[in-house]
N, C-alpha and C positions, 0 to 999 in steps of 0.2 A: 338175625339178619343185619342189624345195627354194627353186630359188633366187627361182622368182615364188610360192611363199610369203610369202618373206621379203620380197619388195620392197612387197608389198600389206601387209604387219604395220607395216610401216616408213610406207606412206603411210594407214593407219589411226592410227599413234601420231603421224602430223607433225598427220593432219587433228583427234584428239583435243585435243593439244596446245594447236593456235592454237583449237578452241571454248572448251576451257576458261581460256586467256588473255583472250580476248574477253567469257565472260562474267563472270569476276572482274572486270573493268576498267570493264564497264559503267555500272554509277554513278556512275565517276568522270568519263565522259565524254558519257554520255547529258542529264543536268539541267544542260548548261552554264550557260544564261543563269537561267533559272527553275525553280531545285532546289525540291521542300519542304522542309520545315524540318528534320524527320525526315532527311533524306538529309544536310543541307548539317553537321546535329552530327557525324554517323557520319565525313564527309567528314574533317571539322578534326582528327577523335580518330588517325585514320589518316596526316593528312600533318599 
């Protein structure tokens, strides 16, 4: 019973993981062609 504890912790910490990789990354990926301006300063300070 431990061990599908563990395996459900494990696939709650992979599925956390990649949302919160995904929503960090968002702005860098989402305003490809046509960023606001707002986004495209924050963009440049970052990379």
């Amino acid at each position: 019973m431990i061990e599908v504890g563990l395996i459900i912790a494990r696939f709650l910490h992979y599925l956390a993981t990649t949302a919160l990789a995904g929503l960090s990354l968002f702005p860098l990926y989402a305003y490809a062609g046509a960023e606001p301006d707002v986004l495209g300063c924050w963009r440049q300070r970052w990379l």
